[in-house]
C-alpha angles and dihedrals in degrees: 000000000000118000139203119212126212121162104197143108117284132192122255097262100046106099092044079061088058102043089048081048087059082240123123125215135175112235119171129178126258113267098229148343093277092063103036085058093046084049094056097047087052083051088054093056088041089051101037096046081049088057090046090073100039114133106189146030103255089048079050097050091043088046099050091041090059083039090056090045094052089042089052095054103044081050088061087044091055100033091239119151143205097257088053092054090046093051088046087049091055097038085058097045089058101048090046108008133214131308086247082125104042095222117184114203110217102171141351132192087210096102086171093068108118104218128179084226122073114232119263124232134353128325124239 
């Protein structure tokens, strides 16, 4: 029997897929909440860098939606709700703004900015 691993976070109904599909699989639960949080951040990369290719709206709509439910369930485990996310949301909105202009940044002198992105190519 040949086996795939893939060490990772599943959803509940998963390994009931597999079975109806006469295959067999291995699925434990995390062992705490540490992990099962660290589990879930590690979901939200894997799902958002899923909705970053999509190519249509239906695989949008499929890709957010695995995004949200992600999202939803990394919010219990860390007892956020809704109105935290709402005041973070306008708090952020606030300190950078929307994307109303569409503004598309090509180069800064500011070499101090802190970015999630890493620059591309090379400073001058």
């Amino acid at each position: 029997m040949s086996r795939v691993y893939y060490n990772k976070l599943i959803r509940d109904k998963i390994p009931e897929k597999i079975k109806g599909n006469g295959k067999q699989c291995s699925a434990r639960a995390c062992a705490d909440d540490a992990e099962f949080q660290q589990e879930l951040l590690k979901k939200v990369a894997e799902e958002a860098s899923a909705l970053a290719v999509v190519r249509s709206r239906e695989a949008y709509l499929e890709e957010q939606a695995d995004l949200l439910v992600v999202l939803d369930a990394l919010n219990e485990a860390l007892a956020v709700s809704t109105s935290d996310i709402e005041r973070a949301k306008e708090a952020n909105l606030q300190k950078k703004g929307a994307f109303e202009k569409r503004l598309f940044l090509v180069w800064s002198s500011d070499t101090g900015y802190k970015s999630n992105e890493s620059a591309q190519g090379i400073r001058e």
